[in-house]
N, C-alpha and C positions, 0 to 999 in steps of 0.2 A: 541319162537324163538330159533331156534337150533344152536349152534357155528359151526356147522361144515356147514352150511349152507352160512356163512358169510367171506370175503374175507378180510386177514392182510394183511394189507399196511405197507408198512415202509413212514415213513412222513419225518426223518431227519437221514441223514446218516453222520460221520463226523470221522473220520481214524486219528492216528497218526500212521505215516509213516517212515521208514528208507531209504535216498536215496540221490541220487548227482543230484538236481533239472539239466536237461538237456530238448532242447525241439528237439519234433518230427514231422518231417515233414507232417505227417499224422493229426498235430492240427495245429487249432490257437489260439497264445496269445495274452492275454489284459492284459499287466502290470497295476495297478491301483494304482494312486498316492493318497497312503494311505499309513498308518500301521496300525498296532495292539498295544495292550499296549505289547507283548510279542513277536510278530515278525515285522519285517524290512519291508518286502517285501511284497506284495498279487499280484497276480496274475488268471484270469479269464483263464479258458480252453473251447476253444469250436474246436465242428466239423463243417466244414459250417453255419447252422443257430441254431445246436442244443448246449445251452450249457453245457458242461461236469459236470466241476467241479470249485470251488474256493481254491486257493492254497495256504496257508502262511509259509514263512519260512527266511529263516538268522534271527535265533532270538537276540535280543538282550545282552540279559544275557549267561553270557560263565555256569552258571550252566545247562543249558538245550546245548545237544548235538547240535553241528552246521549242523546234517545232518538230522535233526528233520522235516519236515512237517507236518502238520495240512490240510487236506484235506477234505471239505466239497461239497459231493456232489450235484448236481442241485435236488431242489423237483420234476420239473417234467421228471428227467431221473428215480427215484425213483420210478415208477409207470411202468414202461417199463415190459413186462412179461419177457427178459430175462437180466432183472437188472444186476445180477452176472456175466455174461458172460462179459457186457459192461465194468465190472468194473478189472474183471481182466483180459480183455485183456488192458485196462489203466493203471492198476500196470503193466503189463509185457511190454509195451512201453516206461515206464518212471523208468522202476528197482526200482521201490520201493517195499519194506518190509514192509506190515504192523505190527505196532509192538501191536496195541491195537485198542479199539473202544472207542473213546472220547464222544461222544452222541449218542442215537440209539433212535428214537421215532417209536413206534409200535403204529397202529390205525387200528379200525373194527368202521364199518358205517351202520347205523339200523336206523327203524323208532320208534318202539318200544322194551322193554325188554319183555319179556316170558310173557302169559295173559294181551300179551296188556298193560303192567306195562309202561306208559308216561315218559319217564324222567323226563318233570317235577313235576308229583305225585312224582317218588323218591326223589327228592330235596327237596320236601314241606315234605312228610312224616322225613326224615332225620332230617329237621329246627325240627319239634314239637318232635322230639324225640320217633317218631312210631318207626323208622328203628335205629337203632343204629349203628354206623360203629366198624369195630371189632377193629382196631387199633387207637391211638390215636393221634393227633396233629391239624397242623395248615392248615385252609380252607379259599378260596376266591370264594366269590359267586357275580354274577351280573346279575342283573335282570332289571324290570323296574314295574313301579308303575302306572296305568292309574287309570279305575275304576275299576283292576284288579292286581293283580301282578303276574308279569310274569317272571319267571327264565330260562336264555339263558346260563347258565357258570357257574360251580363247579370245585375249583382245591383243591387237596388235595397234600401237598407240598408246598416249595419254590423256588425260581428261584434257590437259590443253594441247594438244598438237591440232593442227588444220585440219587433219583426215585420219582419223581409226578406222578400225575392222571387227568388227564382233562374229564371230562365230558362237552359235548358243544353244539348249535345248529349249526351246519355247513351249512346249507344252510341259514341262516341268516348272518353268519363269510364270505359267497361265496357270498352272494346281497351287503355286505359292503364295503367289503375289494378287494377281487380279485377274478373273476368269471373263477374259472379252466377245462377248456374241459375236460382235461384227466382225472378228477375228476370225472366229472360226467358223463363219457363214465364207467366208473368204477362201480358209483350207476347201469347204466342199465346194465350192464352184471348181475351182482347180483340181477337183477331184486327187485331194491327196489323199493316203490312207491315215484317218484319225484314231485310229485303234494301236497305232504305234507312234513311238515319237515325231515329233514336227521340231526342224529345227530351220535356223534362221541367217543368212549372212547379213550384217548390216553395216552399209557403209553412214557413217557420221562424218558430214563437210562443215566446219565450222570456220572458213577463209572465203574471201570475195572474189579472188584474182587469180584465179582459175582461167584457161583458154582451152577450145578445142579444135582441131586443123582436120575437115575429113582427108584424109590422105588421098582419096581417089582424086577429089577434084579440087582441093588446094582451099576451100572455103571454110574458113573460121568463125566460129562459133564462142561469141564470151557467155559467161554464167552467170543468167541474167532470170529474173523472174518470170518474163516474159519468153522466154528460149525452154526453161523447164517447163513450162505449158506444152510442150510439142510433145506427145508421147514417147516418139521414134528418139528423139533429141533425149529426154530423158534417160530412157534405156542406153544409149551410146554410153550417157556421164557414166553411168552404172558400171558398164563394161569395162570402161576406161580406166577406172579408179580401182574397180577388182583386178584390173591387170598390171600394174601398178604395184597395189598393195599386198594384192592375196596370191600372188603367184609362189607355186613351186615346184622343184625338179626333183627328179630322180637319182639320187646320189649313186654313181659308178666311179669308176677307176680313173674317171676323167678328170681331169685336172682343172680346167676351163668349167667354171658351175653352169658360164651362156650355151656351152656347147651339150649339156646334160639334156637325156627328156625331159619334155615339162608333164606332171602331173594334170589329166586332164577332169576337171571339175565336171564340166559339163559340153554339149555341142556346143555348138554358135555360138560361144562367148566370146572369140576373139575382137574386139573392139577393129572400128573403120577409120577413128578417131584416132588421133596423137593429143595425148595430154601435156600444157606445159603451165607452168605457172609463169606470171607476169612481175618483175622485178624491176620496176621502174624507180623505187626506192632507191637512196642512200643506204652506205653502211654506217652505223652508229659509233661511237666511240667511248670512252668513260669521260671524255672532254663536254662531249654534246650532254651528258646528264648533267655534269657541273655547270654548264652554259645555262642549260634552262633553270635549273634549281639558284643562279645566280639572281637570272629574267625573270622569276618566276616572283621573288623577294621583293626585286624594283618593283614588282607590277604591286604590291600590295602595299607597298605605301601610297601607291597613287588613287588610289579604289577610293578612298573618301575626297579626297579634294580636287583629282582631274580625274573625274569617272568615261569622258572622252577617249582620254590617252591612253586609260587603260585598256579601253574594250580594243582600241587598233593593237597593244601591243599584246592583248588575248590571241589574237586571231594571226599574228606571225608565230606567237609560239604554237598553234595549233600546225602552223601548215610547214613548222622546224619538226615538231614530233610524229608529223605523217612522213616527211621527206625521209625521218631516222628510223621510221619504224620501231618508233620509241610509246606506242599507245598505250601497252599492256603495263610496263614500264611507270610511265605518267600516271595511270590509275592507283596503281596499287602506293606509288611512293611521291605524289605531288597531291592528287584528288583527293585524296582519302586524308590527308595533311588538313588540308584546306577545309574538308565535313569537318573532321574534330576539332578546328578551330570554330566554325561558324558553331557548333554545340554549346563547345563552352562558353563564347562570346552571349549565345541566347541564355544560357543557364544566370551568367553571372549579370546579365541584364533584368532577371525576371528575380534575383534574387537582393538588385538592386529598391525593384519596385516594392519588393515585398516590405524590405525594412522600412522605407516611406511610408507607407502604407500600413503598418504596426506602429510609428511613433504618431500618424495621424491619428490614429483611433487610441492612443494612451493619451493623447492630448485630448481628445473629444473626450472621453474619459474624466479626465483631472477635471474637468470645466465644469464635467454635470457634476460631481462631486462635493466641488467648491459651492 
């Protein structure tokens, strides 16, 4: 099986955007009476019947900018052959700036690996330890057990890690869950055979600060919205991050795992690229949580009376918990602090009004009475 034979899909596209949500007469919106744990608002984008995108924004929290969106586009616009085009004539409708890429899922769709290699021989060779993976951590396998056992799902990662690996059966995940047309107009262009399983590798990037170096000629390339527009650039990241994450060897007598065969997936997938991630950060400590969680107290007295001082001392702690790489951290154990208070502060305000507002009307009351 040759890669260049085989067609990248993007599976999940998802943008953090600079801009002053405004709407255009050219869509239509579906406000959705939701939130997020992190924004206010959602909002549904569509053309006539086709939907665009899903929109979130007025975040909650004053440390994330108020003109922030989160912009997740439709899986099946994602599939459209002139993807790019749609989407920025959608940023140039609505003035946004992308400032980053919050999720990118990359997938290629096969029936087999190279000599006919079954995916699931890979998973079974893998379990007994034939195949070795070059890197190490943590795997979710699912299968089923009749008079046979049978493996449908390999993820290498976690739901939060920067980068998984999905290995899967997708025309089982397509008889399940949801039978996609433009999916499988996709399989027959690529002329796979659909009369037998269709499976799927898929890399999930959910990190910003990615780098890539071509080795031939020493030019770096960051991970920019504007760089996965390149198609060639695309397929690189692909390669890079399958070599990376999905490699493996051949376990022999050899002692050194670098020096083992590698397992060959397919042709021409050895990447041109060098992948590094960018670590310009600080390391964190259990001091720097105590610091902010100290800063964080001072800042909320001052919120009503020097609302000034506050927002400058917002904005150091914002760029103390970027420097510590302390974001995921501050959300779940300072942000989420802060919503439950502002809840119950509105709860015990509206239920202020109310008994005002029940002793006016027992008063109005007594009066017609009298």
């Amino acid at each position: 099986m040759d890669y260049n034979n085989l067609i990248l899909s993007i599976d999940w596209m998802q943008l953090n955007c600079k801009g002053c949500f405004n709407q255009n007469k050219k869509y239509i919106y579906k406000e959705l009476s939701i939130s997020t744990g992190v924004f206010k608002k959602v909002v549904e984008v569509w053309i006539n019947e086709l939907k665009i995108c899903t929109i979130a924004y007025e975040p909650f929290s004053p440390i994330i900018k108020p003109d922030t969106h989160i912009i997740k586009f439709d899986n099946k616009l994602l599939y459209f052959d002139n993807l790019f085009q749609f989407v920025d004539e959608f940023l140039r409708d609505h003035k946004f700036i992308v400032k980053s890429i919050t999720r990118l899922d990359l997938a290629i769709d096969f029936n087999t690996f190279k000599n006919n290699l079954h995916p699931e021989n890979l998973i079974l060779n893998f379990l007994k330890n034939d195949y070795l993976r070059v890197n190490k951590g943590k795997y979710k396998l699912i299968g089923q057990q009749n008079t046979t056992q049978t493996f449908e799902y390999l993820r290498f990662g976690t739901g939060s890690s920067d980068v998984s690996v999905y290995l899967y059966n997708k025309s089982i995940e397509m008889q399940q869950k949801k039978f996609k047309q433009y999916i499988y107009n996709k399989w027959e262009q690529q002329k796979l055979n659909t009369t037998k399983d269709i499976w799927r590798l898929e890399i999930s990037i959910k990190c910003n600060n990615l780098e890539f170096t071509d080795e031939e000629t020493g030019e770096q390339h960051d991970y920019t919205y504007n760089n996965i527009k390149s198609e060639s650039t695309l397929n690189e990241l692909y390669k890079s991050l399958l070599y990376k994450y999905f490699r493996f060897k051949i376990k022999d007598n050899t002692v050194n795992k670098s020096r083992m065969e590698d397992v060959c997936l397919f042709d021409n997938i050895k990447p041109t690229y060098a992948l590094s991630f960018v670590t310009s950060h600080e390391d964190f400590s259990r001091m720097d949580k105590i610091f902010i969680k100290m800063i964080e107290k001072f800042n909320n007295n001052l919120r009503e009376g020097k609302k000034e001082l506050s927002e400058n001392i917002k904005n150091e702690i914002e760029i103390f918990v970027k420097n510590r790489r302390l974001e995921k951290w501050y959300e779940l154990n300072i942000e989420s602090n802060e919503r439950h208070e502002l809840i119950v502060t509105d709860l015990v305000n509206r239920s202020k009004l109310d008994y005002k507002k029940k002793k006016k009307i027992e008063a109005y009351q007594k009066k017609i009475n009298e």
